[in-house]
C-alpha positions as CSV (number, residue, x, y, z in Angstrom):
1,X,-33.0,42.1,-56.5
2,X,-34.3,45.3,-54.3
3,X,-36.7,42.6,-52.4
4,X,-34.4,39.8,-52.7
5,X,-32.0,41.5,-50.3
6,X,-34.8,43.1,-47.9
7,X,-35.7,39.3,-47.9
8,X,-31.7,38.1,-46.7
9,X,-31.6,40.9,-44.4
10,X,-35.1,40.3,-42.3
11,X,-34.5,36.7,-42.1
12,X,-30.8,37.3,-40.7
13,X,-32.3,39.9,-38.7
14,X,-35.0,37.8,-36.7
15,X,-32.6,34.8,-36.4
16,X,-29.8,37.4,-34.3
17,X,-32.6,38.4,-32.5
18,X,-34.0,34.9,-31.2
19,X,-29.8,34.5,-30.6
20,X,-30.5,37.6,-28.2
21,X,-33.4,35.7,-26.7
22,X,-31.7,32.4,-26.3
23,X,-28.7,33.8,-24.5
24,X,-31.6,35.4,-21.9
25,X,-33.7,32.3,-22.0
26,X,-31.2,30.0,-20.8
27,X,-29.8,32.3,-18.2
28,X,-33.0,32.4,-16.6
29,X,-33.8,28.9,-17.4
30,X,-30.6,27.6,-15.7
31,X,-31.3,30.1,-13.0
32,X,-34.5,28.6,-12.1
33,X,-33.5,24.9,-12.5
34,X,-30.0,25.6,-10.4
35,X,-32.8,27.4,-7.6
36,X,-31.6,31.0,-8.3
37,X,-33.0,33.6,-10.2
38,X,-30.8,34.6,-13.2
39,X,-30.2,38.2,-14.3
40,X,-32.9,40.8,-12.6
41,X,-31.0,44.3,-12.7
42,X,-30.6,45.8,-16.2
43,X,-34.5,45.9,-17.5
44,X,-37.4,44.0,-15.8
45,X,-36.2,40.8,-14.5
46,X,-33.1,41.1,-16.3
47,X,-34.6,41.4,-20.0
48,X,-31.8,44.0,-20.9
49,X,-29.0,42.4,-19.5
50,X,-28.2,40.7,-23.2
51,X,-28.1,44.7,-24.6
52,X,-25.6,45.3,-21.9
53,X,-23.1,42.6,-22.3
54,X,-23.5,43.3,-26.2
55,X,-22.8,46.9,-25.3
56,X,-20.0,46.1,-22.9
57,X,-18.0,43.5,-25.0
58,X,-18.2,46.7,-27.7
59,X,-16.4,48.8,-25.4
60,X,-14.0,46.6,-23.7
61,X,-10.4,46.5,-24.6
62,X,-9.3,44.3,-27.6
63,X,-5.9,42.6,-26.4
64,X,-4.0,40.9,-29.3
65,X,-1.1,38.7,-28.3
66,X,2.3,39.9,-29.4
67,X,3.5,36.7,-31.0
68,X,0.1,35.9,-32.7
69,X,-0.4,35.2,-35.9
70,X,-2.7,38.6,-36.6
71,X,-4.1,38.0,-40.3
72,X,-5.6,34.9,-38.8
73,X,-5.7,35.8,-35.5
74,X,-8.7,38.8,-37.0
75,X,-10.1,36.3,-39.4
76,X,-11.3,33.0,-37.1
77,X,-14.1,34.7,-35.1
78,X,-15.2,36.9,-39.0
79,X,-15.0,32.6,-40.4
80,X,-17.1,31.6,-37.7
81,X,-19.8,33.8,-37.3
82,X,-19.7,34.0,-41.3
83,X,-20.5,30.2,-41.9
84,X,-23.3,29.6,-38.7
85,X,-25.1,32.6,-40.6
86,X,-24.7,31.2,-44.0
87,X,-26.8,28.2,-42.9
88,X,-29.8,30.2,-42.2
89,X,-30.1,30.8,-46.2
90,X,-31.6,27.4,-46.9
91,X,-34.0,26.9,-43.5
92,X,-37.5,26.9,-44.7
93,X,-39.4,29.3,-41.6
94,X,-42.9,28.1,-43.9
95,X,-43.8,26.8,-47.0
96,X,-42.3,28.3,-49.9
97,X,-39.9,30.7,-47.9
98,X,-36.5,30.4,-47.4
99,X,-33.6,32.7,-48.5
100,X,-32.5,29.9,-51.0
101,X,-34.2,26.7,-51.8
102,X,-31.2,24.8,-52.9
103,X,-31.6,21.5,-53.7
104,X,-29.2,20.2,-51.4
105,X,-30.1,21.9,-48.4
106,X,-28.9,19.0,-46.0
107,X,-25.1,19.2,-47.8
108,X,-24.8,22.8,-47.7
109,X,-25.5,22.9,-43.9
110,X,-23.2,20.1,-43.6
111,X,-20.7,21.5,-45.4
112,X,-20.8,25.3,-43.7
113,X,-20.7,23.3,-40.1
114,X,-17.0,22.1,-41.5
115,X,-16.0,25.5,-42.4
116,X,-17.1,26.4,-38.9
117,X,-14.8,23.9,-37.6
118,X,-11.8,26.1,-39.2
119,X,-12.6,29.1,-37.1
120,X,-11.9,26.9,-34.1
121,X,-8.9,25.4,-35.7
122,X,-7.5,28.7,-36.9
123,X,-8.0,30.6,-33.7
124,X,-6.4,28.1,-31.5
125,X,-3.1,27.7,-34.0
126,X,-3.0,31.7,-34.6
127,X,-2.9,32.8,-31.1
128,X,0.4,31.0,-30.4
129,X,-0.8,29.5,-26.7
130,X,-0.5,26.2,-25.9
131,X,-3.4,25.9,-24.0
132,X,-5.6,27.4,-27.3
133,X,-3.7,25.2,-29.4
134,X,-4.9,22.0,-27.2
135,X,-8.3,23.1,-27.5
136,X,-8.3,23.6,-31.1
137,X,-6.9,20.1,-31.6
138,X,-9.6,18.9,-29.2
139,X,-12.5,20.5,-30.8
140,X,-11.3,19.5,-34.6
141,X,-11.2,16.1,-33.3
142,X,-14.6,16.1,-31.9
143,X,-16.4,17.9,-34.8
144,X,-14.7,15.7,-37.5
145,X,-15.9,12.9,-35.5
146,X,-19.3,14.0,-34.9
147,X,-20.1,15.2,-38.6
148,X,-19.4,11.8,-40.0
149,X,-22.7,10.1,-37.1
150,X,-24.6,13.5,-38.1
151,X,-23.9,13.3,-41.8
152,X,-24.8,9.5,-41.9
153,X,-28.3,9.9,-39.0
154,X,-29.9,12.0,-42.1
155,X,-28.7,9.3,-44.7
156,X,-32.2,8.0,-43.8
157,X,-34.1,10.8,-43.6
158,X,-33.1,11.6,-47.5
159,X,-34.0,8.1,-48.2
160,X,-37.5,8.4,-46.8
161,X,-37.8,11.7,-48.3
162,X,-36.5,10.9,-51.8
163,X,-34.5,14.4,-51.7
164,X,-31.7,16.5,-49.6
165,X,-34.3,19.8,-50.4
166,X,-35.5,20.8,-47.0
167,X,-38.7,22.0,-48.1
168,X,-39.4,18.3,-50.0
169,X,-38.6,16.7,-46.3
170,X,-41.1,18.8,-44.7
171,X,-43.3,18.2,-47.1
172,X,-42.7,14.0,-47.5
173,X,-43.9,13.8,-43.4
174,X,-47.5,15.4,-44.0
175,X,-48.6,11.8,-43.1
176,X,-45.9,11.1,-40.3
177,X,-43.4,12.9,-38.9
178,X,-40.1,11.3,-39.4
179,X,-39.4,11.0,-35.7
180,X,-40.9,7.9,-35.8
181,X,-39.3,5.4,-38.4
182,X,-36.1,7.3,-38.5
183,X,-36.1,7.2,-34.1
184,X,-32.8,6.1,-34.4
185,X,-31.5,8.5,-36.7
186,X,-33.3,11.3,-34.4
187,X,-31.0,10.6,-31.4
188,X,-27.8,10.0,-33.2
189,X,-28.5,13.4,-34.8
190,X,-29.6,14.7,-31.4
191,X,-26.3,13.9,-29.9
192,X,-24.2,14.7,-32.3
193,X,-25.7,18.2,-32.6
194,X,-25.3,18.5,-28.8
195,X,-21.0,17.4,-29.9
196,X,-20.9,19.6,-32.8
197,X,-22.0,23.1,-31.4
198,X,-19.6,22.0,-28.3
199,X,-22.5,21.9,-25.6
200,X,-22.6,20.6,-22.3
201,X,-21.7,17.8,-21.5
202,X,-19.3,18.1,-25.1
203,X,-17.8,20.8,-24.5
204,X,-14.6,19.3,-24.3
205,X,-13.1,22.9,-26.6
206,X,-13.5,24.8,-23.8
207,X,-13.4,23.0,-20.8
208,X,-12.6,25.8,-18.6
209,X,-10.9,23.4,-15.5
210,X,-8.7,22.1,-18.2
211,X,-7.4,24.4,-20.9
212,X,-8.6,28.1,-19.0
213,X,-11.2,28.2,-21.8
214,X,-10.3,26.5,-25.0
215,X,-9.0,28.1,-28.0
216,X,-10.2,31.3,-27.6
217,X,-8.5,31.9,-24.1
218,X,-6.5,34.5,-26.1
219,X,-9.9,36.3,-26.9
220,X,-11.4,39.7,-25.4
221,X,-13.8,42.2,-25.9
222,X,-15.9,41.8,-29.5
223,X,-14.1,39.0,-31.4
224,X,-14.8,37.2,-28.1
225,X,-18.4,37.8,-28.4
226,X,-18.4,37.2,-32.0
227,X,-17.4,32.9,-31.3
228,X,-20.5,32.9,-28.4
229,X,-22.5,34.3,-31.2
230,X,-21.4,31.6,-34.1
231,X,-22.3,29.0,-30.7
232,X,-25.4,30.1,-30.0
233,X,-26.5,30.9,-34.1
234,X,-24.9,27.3,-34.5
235,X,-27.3,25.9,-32.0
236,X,-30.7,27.5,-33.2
237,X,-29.1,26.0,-37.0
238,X,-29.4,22.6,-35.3
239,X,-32.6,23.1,-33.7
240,X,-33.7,24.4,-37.0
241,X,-32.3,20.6,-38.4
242,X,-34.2,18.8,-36.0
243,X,-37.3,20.5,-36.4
244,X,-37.3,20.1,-40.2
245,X,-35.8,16.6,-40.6
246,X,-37.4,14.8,-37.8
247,X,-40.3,16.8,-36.4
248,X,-42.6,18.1,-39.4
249,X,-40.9,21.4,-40.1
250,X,-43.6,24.1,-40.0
251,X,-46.2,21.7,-39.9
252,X,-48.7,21.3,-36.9
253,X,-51.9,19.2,-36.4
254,X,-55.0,20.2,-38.6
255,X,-57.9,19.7,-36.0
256,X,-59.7,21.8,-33.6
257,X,-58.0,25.6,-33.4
258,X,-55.0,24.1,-34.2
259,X,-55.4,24.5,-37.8
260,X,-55.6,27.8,-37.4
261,X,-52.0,28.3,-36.0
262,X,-49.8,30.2,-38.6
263,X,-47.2,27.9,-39.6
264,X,-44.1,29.9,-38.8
265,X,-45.1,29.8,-35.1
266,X,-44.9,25.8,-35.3
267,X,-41.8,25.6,-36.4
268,X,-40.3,28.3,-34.2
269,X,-42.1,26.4,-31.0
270,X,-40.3,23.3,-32.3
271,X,-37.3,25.4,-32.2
272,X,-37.4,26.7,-29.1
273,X,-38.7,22.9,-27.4
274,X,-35.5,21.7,-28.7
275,X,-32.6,24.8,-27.5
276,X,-34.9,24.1,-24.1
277,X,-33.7,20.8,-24.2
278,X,-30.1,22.1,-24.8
279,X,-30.4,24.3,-21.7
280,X,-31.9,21.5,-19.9
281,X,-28.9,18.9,-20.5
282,X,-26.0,21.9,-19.4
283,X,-28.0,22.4,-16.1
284,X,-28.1,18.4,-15.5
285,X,-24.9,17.0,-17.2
286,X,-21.5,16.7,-15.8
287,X,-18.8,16.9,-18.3
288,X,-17.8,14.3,-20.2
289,X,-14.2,13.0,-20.2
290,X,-12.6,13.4,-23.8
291,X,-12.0,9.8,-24.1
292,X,-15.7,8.8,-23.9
293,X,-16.7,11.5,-25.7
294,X,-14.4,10.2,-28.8
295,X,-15.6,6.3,-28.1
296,X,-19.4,7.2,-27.5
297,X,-18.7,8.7,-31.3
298,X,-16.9,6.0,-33.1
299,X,-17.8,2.8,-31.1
300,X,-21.4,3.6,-30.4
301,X,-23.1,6.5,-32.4
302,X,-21.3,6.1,-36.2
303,X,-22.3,2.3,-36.5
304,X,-26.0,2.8,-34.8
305,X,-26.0,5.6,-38.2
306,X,-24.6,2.9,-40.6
307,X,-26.9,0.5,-39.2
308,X,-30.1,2.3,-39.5
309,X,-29.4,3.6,-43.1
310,X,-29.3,-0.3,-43.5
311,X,-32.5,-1.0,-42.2
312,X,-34.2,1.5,-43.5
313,X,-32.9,0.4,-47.1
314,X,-34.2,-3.1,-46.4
315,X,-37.8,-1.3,-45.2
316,X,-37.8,0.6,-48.2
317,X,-37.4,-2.7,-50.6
318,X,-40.2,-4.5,-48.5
């Protein structure tokens, strides 16, 4: 039991630590691509600045509305944090190792993502502001209708793998990664992982020119830090997804040096290729307007989903 929770604690450990060092990684990312330099004064070339804002948000003052509803008001930003770090329990980091290897390791990530949505929900109804409100209406829209294309892109991926155990995915594309037949499934998911965790250009919850910035506009100090920490856990969950569904997991190529490569450090380059691509798209993509965000959901991305779980059926009766 002693090393059970030793294990919990070091894995949750190293995943808020690579949250620290994606928050500093896309600052200087989108500092470079933008042709500035990003954060250079606390630490060399900025390293520290993510201990100072952590250390800042600590001390700064914790406003609570008058009229809010404060039970709820507490609990949103606890509910979300709570549920992007319950999904690191079931990520396999290498062969054998994860904090739980549940059987349905696809569902339960699913299904914490949802709860996630309520910390959104809950935070925009509880703060009594119209403008959260909106943005908690907005964002419960977009995640309900981006779960269902994400839910149904890995339809096929359990099909090929014969199993929703993320360690039996990995291990079903030793031959070929799944990026390949499921191609289809891989950009659906890709897109709607990009909707879910409410990136650019779908970050329609907090579009700050519209709504001051979403639902939590009646946020400060820690409890605001705590929903940019369940958004930045949420997107290394989906690179995580990506990486083990589609890409091989901790797998890497066996020739050369190559197969000498631990396999944790495959799968955490995999990781880290795929939050760069997230940085990329918010230092090249406009905003999307809410009403093609909603169509590109239901009218393009949920029947692409329905119709590759088709076609894959069809290959796997041939």
């Amino acid at each position: 039991m002693f090393l059970f929770i030793i294990k919990i604690v070091t894995v949750v450990l190293v995943f808020l630590t690579h949250v620290a060092v994606g928050v500093y990684a896309e600052r200087k990312l989108m500092g470079h691509m933008q042709a500035r330099l990003g954060p250079m004064r606390v630490g060399w070339h900025g390293v520290l600045q993510v201990i100072a804002d952590g250390i800042k948000l600590f001390f700064k003052e914790d406003i609570i509305p008058a009229n809010s509803d404060k039970p709820i008001f507490y609990m949103a930003p606890i509910l979300g944090v709570l549920a992007a770090v319950g999904s690191i329990a079931v990520i396999p980091l290498w062969d054998n190792f994860s904090i739980a290897n549940l059987n349905v390791g696809i569902l339960y990530i699913l299904a914490l993502s949802s709860v996630g949505a309520y910390s959104i929900i809950l935070a925009g109804w509880s703060s009594n502001s119209k403008y959260s409100f909106l943005g908690a209406l907005r964002s419960s829209a977009q995640v309900i209708s981006y779960e269902i294309s994400m839910g149904l892109s890995l339809v096929g991926v359990m099909m090929l793998a014969g199993s929703a155990n993320l360690s039996d995915i990995v291990r079903a594309q030793s031959g070929l990664w799944f990026v390949v037949p499921q191609i289809i499934a891989f950009f659906v998911f890709v897109v709607s992982a990009i909707a879910e965790t409410n990136r650019t250009p779908f970050d329609l919850p907090e579009a700050e020119s519209e709504l001051v910035a979403g639902y939590f506009t009646e946020y400060s100090g820690m409890r605001w830090g705590l929903f940019m920490m369940a958004e930045y856990v949420g997107m290394i969950i989906m690179s995580s997804m990506a990486a083990v569904c589609f890409l091989g997991g901790w797998s890497g190529p066996e020739f050369w040096f190559f197969s000498y490569v631990p396999d944790v450090i495959w799968f955490i380059l995999k990781v880290y290729a795929f939050m760069f691509f997230y940085i990329w798209l918010r230092a090249t993509l406009p905003r999307y307007r809410y009403d093609q965000l909603m169509g590109l959901g239901w009218k393009l991305f949920i029947p692409l989903a329905l119709a590759n779980i088709v076609l894959t059926g069809l290959v796997k009766l041939l």
